[in-house]
One Martini backbone bead per residue (centre of mass of N, CA, C, O) as a GRO file, in nm:
protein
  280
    1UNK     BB    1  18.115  -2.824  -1.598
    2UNK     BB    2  17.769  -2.804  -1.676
    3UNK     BB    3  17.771  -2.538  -1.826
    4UNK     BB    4  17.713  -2.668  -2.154
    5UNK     BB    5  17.463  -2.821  -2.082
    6UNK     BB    6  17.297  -2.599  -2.136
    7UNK     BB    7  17.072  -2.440  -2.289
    8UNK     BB    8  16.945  -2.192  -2.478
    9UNK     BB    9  16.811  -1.932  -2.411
   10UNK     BB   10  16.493  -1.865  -2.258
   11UNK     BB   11  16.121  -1.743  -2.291
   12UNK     BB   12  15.887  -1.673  -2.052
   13UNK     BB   13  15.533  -1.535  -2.056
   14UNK     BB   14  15.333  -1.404  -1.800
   15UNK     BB   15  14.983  -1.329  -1.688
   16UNK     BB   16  14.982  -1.503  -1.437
   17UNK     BB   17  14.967  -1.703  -1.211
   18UNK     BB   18  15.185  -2.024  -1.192
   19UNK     BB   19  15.328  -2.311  -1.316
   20UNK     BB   20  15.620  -2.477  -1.286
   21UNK     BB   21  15.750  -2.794  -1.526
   22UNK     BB   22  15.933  -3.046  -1.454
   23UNK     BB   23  16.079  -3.284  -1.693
   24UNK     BB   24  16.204  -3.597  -1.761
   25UNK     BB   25  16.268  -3.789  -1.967
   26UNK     BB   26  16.209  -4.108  -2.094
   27UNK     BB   27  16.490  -4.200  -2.187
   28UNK     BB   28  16.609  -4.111  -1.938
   29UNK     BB   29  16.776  -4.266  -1.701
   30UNK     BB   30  16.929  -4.270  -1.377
   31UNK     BB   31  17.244  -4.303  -1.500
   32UNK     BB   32  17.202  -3.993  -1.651
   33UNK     BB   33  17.169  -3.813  -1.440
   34UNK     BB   34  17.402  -3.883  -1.233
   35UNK     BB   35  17.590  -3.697  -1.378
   36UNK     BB   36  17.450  -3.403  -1.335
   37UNK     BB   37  17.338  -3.381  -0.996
   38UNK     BB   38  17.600  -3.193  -0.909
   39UNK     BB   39  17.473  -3.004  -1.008
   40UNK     BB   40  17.306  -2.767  -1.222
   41UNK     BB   41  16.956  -2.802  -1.383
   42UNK     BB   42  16.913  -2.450  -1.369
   43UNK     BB   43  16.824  -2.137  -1.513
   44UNK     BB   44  16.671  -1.833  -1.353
   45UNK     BB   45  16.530  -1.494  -1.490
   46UNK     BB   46  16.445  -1.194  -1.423
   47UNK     BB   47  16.374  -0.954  -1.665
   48UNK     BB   48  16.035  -0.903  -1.638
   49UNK     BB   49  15.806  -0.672  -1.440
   50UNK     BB   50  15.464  -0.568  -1.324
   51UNK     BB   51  15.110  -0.618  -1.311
   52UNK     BB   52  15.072  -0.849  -1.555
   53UNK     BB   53  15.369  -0.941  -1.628
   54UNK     BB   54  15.624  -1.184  -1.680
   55UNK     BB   55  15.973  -1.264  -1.742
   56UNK     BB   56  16.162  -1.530  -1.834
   57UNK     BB   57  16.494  -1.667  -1.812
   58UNK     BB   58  16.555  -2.012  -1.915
   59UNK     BB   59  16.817  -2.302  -1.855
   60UNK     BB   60  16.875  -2.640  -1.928
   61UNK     BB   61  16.886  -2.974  -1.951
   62UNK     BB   62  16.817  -3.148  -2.253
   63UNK     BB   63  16.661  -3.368  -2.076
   64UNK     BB   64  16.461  -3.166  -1.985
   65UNK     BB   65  16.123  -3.015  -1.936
   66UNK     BB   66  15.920  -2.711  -2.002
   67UNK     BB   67  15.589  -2.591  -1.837
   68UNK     BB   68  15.305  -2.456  -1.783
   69UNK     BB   69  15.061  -2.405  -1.523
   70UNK     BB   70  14.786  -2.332  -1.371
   71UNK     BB   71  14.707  -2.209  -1.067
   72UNK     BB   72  14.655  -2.380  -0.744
   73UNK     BB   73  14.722  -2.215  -0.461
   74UNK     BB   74  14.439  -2.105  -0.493
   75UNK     BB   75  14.099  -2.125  -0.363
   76UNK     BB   76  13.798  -2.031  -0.491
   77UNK     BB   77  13.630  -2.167  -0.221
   78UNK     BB   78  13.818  -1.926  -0.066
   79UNK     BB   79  13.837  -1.645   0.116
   80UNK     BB   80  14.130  -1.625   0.282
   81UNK     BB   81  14.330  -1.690   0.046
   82UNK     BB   82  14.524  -1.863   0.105
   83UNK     BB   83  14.834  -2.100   0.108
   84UNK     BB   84  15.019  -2.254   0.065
   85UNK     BB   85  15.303  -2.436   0.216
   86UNK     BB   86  15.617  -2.401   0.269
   87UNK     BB   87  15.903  -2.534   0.224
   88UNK     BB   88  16.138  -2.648   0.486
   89UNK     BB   89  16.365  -2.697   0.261
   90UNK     BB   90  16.243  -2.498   0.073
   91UNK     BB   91  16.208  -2.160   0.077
   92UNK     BB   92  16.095  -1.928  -0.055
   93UNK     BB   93  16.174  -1.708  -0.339
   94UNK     BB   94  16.261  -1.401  -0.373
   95UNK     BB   95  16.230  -1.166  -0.703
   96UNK     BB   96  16.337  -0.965  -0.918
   97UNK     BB   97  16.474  -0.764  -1.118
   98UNK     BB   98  16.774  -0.966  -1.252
   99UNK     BB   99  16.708  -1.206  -1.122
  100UNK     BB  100  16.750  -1.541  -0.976
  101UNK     BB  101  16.808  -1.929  -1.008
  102UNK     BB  102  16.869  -2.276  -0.877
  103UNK     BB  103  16.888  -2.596  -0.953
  104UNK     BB  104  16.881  -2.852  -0.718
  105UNK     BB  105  16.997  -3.077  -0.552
  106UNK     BB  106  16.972  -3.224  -0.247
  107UNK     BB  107  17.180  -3.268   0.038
  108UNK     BB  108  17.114  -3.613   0.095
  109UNK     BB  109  16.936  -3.734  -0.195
  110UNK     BB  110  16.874  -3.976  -0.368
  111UNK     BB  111  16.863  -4.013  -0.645
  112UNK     BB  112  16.607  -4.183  -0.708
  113UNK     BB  113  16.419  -3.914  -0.560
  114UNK     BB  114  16.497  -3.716  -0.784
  115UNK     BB  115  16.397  -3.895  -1.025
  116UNK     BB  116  16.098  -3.927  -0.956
  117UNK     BB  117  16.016  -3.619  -0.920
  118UNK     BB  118  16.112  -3.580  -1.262
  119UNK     BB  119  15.876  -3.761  -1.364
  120UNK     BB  120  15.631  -3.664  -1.224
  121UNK     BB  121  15.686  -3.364  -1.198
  122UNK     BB  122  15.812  -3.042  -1.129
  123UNK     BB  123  15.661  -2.783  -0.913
  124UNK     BB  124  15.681  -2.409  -0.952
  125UNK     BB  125  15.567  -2.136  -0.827
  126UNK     BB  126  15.414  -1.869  -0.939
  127UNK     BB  127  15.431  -1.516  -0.796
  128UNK     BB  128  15.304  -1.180  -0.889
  129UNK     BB  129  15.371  -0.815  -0.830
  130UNK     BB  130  15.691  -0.677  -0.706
  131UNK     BB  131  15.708  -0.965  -0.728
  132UNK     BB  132  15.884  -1.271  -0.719
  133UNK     BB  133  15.728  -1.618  -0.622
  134UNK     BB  134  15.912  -1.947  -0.565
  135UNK     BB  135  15.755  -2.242  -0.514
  136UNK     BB  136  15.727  -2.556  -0.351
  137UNK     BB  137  15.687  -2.854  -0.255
  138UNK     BB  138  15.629  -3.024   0.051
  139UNK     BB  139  15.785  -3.306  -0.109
  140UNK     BB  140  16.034  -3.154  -0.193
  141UNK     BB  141  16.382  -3.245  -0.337
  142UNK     BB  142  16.456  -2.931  -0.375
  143UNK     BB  143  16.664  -2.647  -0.482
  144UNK     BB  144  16.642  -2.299  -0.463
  145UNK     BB  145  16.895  -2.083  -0.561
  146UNK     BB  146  17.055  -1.807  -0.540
  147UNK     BB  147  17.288  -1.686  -0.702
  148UNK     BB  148  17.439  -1.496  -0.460
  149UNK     BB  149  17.389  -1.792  -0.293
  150UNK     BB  150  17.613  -1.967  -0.452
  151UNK     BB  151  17.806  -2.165  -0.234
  152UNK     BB  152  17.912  -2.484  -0.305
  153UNK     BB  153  18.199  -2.385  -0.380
  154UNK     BB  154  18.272  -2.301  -0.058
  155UNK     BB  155  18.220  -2.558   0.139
  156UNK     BB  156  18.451  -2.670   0.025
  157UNK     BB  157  18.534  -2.954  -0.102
  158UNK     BB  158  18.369  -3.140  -0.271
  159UNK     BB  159  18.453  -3.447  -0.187
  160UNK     BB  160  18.361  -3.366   0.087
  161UNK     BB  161  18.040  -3.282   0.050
  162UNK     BB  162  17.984  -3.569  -0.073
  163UNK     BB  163  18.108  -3.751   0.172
  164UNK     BB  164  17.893  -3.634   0.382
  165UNK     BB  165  17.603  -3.663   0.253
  166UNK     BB  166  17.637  -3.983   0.221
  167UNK     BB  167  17.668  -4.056   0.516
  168UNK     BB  168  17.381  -3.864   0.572
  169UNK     BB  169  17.241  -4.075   0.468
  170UNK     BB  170  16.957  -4.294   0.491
  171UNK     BB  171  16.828  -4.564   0.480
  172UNK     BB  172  16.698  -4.803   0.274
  173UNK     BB  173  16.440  -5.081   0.283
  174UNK     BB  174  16.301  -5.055   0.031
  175UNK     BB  175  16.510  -5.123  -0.242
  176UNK     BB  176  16.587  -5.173  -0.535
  177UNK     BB  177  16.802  -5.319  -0.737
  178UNK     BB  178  16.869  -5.053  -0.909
  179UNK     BB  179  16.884  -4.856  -0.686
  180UNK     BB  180  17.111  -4.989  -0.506
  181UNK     BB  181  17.321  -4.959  -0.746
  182UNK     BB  182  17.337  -4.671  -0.792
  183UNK     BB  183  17.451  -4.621  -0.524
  184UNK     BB  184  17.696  -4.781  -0.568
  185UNK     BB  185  17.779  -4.597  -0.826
  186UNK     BB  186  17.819  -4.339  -0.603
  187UNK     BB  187  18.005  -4.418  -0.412
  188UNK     BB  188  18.238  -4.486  -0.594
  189UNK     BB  189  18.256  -4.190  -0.706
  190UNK     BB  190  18.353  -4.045  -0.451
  191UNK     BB  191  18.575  -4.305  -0.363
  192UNK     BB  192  18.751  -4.171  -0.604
  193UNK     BB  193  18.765  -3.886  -0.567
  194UNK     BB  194  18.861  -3.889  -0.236
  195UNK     BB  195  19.125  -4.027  -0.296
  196UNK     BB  196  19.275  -3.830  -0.486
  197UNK     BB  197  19.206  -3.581  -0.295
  198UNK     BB  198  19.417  -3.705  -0.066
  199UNK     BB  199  19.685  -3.758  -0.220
  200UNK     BB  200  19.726  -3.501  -0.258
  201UNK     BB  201  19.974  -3.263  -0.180
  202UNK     BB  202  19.803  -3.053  -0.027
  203UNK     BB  203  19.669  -3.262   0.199
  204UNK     BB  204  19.969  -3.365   0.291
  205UNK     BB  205  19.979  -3.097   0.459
  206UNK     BB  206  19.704  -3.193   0.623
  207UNK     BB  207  19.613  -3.370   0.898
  208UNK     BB  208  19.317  -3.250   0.936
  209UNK     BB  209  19.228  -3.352   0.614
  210UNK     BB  210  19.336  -3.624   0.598
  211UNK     BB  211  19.150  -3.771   0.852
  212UNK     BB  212  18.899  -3.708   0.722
  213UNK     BB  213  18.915  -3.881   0.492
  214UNK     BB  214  18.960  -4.119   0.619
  215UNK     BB  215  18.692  -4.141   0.757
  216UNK     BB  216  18.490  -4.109   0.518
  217UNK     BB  217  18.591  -4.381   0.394
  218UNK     BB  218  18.540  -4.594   0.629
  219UNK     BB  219  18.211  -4.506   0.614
  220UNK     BB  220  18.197  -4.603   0.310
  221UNK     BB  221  18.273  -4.885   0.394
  222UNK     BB  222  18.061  -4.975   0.511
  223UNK     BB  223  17.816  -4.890   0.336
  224UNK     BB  224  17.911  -5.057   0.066
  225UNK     BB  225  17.834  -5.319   0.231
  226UNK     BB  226  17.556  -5.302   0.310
  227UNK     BB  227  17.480  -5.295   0.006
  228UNK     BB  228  17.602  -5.505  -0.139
  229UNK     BB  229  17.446  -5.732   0.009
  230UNK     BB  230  17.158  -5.571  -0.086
  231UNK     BB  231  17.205  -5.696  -0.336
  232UNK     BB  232  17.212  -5.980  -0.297
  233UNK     BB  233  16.948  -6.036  -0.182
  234UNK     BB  234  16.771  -5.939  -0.443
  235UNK     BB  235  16.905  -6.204  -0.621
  236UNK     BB  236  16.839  -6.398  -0.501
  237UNK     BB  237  16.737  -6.735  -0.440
  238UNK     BB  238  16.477  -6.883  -0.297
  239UNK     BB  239  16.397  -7.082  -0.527
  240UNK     BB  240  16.505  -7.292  -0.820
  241UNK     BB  241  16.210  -7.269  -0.930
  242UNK     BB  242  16.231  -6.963  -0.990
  243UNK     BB  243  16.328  -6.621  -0.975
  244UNK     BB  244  16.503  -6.394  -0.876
  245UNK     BB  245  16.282  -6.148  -0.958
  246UNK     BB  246  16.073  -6.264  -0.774
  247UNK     BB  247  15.881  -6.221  -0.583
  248UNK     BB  248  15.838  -6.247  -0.258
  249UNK     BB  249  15.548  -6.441  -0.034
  250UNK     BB  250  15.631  -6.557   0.230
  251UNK     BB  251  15.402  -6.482   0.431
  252UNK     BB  252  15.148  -6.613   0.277
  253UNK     BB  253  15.277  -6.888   0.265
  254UNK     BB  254  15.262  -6.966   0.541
  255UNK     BB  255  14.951  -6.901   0.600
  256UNK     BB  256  14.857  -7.116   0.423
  257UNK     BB  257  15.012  -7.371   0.546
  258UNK     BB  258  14.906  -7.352   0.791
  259UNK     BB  259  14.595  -7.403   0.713
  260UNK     BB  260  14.662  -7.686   0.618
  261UNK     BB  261  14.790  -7.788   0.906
  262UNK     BB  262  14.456  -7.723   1.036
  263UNK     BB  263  14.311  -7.890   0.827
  264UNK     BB  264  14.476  -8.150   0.826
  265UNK     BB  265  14.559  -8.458   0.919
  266UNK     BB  266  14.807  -8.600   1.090
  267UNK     BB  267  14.898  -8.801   0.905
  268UNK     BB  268  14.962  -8.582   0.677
  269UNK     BB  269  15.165  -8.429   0.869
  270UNK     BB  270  15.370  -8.666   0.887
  271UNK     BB  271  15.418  -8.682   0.563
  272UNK     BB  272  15.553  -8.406   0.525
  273UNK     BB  273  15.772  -8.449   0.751
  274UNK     BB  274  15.902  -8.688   0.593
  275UNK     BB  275  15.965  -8.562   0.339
  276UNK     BB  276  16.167  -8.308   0.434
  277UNK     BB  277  16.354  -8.525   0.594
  278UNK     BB  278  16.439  -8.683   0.337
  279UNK     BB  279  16.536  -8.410   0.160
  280UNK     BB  280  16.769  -8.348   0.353
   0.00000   0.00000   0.00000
């Protein structure tokens, strides 16, 4: 359904080992980026490859942008070559002339994450010889998919896969209130995807495919619970002389007041004590 949304095929043709640099549009939300990260943000095919040049064509999102930039895997004051580490996410992916790959966000990964990666700018390295070899790095949460092998849509009914990535994400406790949103507005579409897969007509002749969409409703309604809770704690006021987005500095703030109370005569510790009991 993304397919139409990739721009106009282009060109461009490498004379030594480089990085592509994928970038995120700067005018663009992470609610934007939302709408479209559940398929394919890219595409990519080695057209022509030789032994001094490489000619790449390749189709991204409109708000994607792409830039080449020179390689940095080899250490020029390296002697033995080495090269950086393959990402154990997503591990190299050789290319000959006429293949391809598809650039994915990981499965089980949040939007928040996969869109600062995309701010900071994603660098895909490029070395090639008799082959092209594509690699991320090592803290890269994105798949280069080779086209062949390129079987999300076979891996069981879409609803299913993104209700079980969404179930087996881990927690953030330390995500803004933005972020928080964001994910609650992620597991709504999944949960409104899954209910309406569940009700069709196909799967109530499935009893077996009826109770898991069953069960992972209710694992996304638990999970839904406790992201709510932690958006309401994070707009919560403090205190009403504050802002509700006011940073809480509330450690520092009691080891201020220990030392004024350990630091002041009891006497004065006495009438803050009596002030406090006042005011309740």
């Amino acid at each position: 359904m993304f397919e139409p949304l990739l721009t106009q095929p282009a060109i461009i043709t490498l004379v030594n080992s480089a990085s592509l640099k994928i970038t995120l549009n700067e005018n663009i939300s992470d609610f934007g980026l939302f709408q479209a990260i559940s398929g394919h943000l890219g595409e990519f095919i080695v057209v022509e490859i030789s032994d001094t040049s490489m000619s790449l064509l390749y189709r991204l999102h409109p708000f994607l942008s792409l830039v080449t930039l020179p390689s940095d895997l080899s250490d020029p004051s390296d002697s033995s070559g080495a090269s950086k580490p393959s990402n154990s996410f997503n591990p190299s992916l050789s290319r000959s002339g006429g293949q391809g790959w598809r650039l994915f966000s990981g499965l089980g990964v949040a939007p928040t994450i996969s869109s600062q990666q995309l701010r900071a700018g994603l660098e895909i390295d490029v070395q090639f010889t008799n082959k092209v070899d594509f690699s991320l790095s090592s803290d890269a949460k994105w798949q280069l998919v080779a086209l062949e092998e390129d079987f999300r849509v076979f891996h069981g009914p879409r609803e299913l896969v993104q209700a079980r990535a969404l179930v087996s994400r881990a927690f953030s406790y330390d995500s803004t209130t933005e972020q928080i949103l964001l994910e609650l507005s992620e597991l709504e579409n999944v949960r409104s995807d899954l209910s309406r897969f569940g009700n069709s007509e196909l799967v109530l002749r499935h009893p077996d495919v009826s109770a898991e969409v069953l069960k992972l409703d209710a694992q996304l309604s638990r999970k839904k619970q406790w992201l709510s809770r932690s958006f309401n704690q994070s707009v919560e006021r403090h205190n009403w002389q504050t802002a509700s987005n006011q940073i809480a500095t509330n450690d520092v703030q009691t080891r201020q007041l220990e030392y004024y109370r350990l630091l002041s005569t009891p006497a004065v510790n006495e009438m803050v004590h009596q002030l406090i009991i006042d005011e309740e």
